[in-house]
C-alpha positions in Angstrom: 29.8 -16.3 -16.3 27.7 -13.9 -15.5 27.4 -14.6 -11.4 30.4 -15.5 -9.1 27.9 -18.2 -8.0 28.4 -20.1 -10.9 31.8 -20.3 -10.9 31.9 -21.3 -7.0 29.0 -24.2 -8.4 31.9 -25.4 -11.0 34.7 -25.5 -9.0 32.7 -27.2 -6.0 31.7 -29.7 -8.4 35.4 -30.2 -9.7 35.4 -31.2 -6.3 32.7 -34.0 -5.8 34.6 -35.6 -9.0 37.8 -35.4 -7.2 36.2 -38.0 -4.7 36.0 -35.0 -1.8 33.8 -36.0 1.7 33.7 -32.6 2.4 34.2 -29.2 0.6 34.3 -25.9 2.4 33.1 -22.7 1.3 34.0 -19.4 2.5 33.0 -15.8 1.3 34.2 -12.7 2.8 32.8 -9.1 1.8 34.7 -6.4 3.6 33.7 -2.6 3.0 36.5 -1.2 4.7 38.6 -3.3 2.4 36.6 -3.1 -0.8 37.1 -6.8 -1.2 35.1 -10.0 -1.8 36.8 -13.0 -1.6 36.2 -16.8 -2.4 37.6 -19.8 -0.9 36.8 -23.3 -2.0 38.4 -25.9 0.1 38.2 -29.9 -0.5 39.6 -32.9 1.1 39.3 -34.8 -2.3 42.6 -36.6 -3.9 44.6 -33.2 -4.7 46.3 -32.5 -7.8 50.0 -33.8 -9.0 51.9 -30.3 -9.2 52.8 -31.3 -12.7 49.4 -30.5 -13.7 49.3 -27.9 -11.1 51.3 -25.2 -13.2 49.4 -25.1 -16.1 45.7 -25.7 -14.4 44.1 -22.6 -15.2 44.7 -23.0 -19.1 41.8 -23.7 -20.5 42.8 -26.7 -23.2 44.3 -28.6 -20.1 41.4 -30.5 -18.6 41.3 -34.1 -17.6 37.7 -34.4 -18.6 36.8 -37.5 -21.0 33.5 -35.4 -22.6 35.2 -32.7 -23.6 39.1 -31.0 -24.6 38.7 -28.0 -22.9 38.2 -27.0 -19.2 37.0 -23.2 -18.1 36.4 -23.1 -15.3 39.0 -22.4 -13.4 40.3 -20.1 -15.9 36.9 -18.4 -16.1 37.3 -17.6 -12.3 41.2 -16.5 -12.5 40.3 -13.9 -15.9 37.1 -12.3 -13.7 39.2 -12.2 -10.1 41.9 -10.3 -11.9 40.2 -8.0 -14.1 38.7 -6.9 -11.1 41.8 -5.9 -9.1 42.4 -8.6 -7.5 44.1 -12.1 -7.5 43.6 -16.1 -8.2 45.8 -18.8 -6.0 45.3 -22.5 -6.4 46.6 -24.8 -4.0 46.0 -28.7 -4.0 48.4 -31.6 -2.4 48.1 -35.3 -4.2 46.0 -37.3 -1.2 45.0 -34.5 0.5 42.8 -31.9 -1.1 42.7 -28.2 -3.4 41.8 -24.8 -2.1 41.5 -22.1 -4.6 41.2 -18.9 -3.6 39.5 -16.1 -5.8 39.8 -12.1 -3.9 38.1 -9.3 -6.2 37.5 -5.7 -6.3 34.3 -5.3 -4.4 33.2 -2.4 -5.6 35.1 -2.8 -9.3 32.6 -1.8 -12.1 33.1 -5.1 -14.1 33.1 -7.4 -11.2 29.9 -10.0 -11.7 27.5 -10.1 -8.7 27.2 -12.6 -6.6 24.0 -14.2 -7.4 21.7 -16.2 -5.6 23.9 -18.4 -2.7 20.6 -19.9 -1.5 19.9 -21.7 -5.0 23.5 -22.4 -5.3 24.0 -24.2 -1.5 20.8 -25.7 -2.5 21.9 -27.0 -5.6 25.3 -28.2 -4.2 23.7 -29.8 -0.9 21.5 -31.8 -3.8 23.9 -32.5 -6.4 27.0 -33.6 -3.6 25.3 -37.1 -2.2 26.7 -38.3 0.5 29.7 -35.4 0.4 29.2 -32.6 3.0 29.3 -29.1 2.7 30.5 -26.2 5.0 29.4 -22.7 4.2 30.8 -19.4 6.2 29.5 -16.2 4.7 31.3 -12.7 6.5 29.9 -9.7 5.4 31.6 -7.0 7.5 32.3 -9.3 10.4 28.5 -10.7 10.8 28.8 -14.5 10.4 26.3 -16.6 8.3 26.7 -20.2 9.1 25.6 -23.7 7.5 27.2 -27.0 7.5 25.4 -30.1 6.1 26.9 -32.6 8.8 25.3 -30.6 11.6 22.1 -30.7 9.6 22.3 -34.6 8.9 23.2 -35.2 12.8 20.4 -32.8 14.4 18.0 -34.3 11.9 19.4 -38.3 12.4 19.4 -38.6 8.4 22.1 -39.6 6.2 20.7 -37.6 3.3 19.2 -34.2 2.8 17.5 -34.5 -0.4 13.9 -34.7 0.6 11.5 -32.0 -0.4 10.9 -30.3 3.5 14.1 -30.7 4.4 15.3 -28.8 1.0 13.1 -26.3 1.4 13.9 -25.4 4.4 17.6 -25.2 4.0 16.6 -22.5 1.1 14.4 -20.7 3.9 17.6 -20.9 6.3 20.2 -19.8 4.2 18.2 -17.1 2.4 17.4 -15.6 5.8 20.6 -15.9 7.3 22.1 -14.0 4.1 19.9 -11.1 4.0 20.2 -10.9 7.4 23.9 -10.4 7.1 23.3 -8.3 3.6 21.2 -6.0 5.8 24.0 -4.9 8.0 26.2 -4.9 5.1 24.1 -2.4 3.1 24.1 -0.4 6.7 27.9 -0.1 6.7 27.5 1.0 2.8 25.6 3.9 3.6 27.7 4.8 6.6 31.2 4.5 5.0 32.4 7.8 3.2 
């Protein structure tokens, strides 16, 4: 794939079809530790560790529409052949957290892409499932969460047109907010 953000839209929809109410999403840039790293966390039903051991080969997949399954051996292949690592996690009844960690500044690592189309695009393709986003970029914190939204704004659902737009205003300017400071601490570092 040829953004990070596409992989983090697979594997947070592996989620919504593992019955999840809420999936967590966490992204930490570091400078100082020339990392970025992923962390997709659901509360959805969890898989058996019999099918845990082989999960990231891509003709195991329990998908009826097709025999293979990508995705998250997509994500492992570009974590590691960027220097860095792949973990997946998941307990039967209680949820999966996969964790991708990757070179930062690795010359084939993909970029990042566009998070405000791809929260956007999660927070309307979830229904009613929430979503927690935490982006760190050198310890400045970008924040959104989807139940906080759906409380403040007494609605069940978000997917109306003002109320989409403005959680791609909000999330766009929180990130380049927090990609300003980040670029900062680029052209500081040695």
């Amino acid at each position: 794939m040829k953004e990070l953000s596409l992989h983090i839209l697979d594997i947070t929809q592996n989620s919504i079809r593992a019955q999840a109410k809420l999936v967590k999403l966490v992204i930490i840039e570091s400078v100082a530790k020339n990392e970025l790293t992923i962390i997709i966390e659901d509360d959805g039903c969890g898989i058996p560790a019999d099918r845990l051991q082989n999960i990231t080969d891509p003709f195991v997949t329990t998908r009826t529409t097709r025999r293979v399954g990508l995705g998250l051996s997509l994500f492992k292949a570009a974590a590691e052949a960027c220097g860095g690592y792949f973990e997946i996690s998941s307990t039967p009844g209680v949820g999966t957290k996969v964790i991708g960690t990757f070179m930062r500044d690795h010359i084939d690592r993909a970029p990042l892409g566009n998070m405000a189309d791809t929260i956007l695009t999660m927070v309307m393709s979830f229904g009613a499932a929430d979503l927690s986003y935490e982006h760190n970029c050198n310890n400045q914190l970008f924040v959104f969460n989807t139940r906080e939204i759906k409380e403040t704004l007494e609605v069940e659902s978000l997917n109306e047109p003002e109320i989409l737009n403005w959680i791609r205003e909000f999330v766009s300017e929180g990130l380049k907010e927090i990609q300003e400071i980040m670029e900062e601490a680029l052209w500081q570092s040695p």
